[in-house]
C-alpha positions as CSV (number, residue, x, y, z in Angstrom):
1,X,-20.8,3.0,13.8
2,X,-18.9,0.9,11.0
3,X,-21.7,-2.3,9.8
4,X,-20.4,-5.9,9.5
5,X,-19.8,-6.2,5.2
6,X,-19.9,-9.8,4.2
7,X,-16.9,-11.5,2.7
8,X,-18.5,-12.7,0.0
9,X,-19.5,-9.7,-1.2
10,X,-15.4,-8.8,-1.5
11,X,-14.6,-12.0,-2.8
12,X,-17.0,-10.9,-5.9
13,X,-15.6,-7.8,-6.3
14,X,-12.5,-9.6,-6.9
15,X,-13.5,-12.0,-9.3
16,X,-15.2,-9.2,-11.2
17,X,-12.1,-6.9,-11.0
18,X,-9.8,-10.0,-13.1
19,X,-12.1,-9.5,-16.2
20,X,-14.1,-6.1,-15.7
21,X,-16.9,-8.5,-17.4
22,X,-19.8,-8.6,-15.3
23,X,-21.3,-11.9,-17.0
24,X,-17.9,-13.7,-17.1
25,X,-17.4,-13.1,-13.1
26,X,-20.9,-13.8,-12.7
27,X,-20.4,-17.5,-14.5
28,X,-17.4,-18.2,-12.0
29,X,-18.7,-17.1,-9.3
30,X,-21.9,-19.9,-10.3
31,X,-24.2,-16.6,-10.1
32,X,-26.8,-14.9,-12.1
33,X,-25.3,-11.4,-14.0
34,X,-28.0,-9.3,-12.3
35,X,-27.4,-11.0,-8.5
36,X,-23.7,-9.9,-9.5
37,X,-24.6,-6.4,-10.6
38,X,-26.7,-5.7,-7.5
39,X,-24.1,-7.0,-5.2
40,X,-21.7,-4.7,-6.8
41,X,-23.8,-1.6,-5.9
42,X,-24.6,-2.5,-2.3
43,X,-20.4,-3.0,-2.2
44,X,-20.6,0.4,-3.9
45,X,-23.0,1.8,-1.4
46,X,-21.5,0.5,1.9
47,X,-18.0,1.7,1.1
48,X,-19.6,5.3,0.0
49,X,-17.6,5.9,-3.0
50,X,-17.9,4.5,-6.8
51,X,-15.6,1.7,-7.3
52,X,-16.7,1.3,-10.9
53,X,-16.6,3.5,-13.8
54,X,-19.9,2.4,-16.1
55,X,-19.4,5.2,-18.0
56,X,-17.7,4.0,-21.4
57,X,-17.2,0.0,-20.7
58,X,-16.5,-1.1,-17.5
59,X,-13.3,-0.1,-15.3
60,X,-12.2,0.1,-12.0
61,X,-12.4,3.7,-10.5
62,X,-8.8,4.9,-8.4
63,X,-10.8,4.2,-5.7
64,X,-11.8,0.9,-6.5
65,X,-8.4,0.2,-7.3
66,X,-7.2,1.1,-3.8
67,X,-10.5,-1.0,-2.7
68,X,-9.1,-4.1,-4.4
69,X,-6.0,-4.0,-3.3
70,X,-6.9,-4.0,0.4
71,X,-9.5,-6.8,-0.3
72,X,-7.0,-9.0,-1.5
73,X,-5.2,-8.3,2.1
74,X,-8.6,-9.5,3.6
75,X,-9.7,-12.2,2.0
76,X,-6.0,-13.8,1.8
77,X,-5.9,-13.4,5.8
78,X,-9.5,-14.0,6.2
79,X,-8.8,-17.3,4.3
80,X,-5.3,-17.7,6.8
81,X,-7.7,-17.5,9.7
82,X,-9.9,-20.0,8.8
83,X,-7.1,-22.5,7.6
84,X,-5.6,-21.8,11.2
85,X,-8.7,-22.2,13.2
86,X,-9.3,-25.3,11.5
87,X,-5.9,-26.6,12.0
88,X,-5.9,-26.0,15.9
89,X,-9.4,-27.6,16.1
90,X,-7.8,-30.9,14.5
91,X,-5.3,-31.0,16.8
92,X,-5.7,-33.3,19.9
């Protein structure tokens, strides 16, 4: 049975993917670097597969490549969604 991931936690892992700087994504994202960190692994653990290579520096794994590029599909239509949700609630 698939569980419900939260959209923030994608949202973070794209921020974090534009610098591959833990403490500069954490700063725009108006988080603390270790809240960051933490929500990195439990992205890491619910997908199942290691999204970020720690070993020398910090850079996304193929995987996490493939990740990202799907969570920009999500949150961009995620986003659409909301904007037309909103928009038909307006409407009279």
């Amino acid at each position: 049975m698939k569980t419900a991931m939260d959209i923030a936690l994608l949202d973070e892992y794209i921020e974090f993917s534009k610098s591959l700087n833990i403490s500069t994504a954490a700063r725009h994202l108006f988080i603390s670097q270790s809240t960051l960190s933490k929500h990195l692994k439990t992205l890491e653990d619910e997908v199942g597969v290691r999204l970020i290579d720690r070993n020398m520096g910090l850079k996304l794994t193929e995987a996490g490549q493939v990740f990202l590029d799907a969570c920009s599909v999500i949150s961009h239509t995620y986003d659409s969604a909301l904007e037309k949700c909103h928009t038909i609630s307006r409407s009279p």
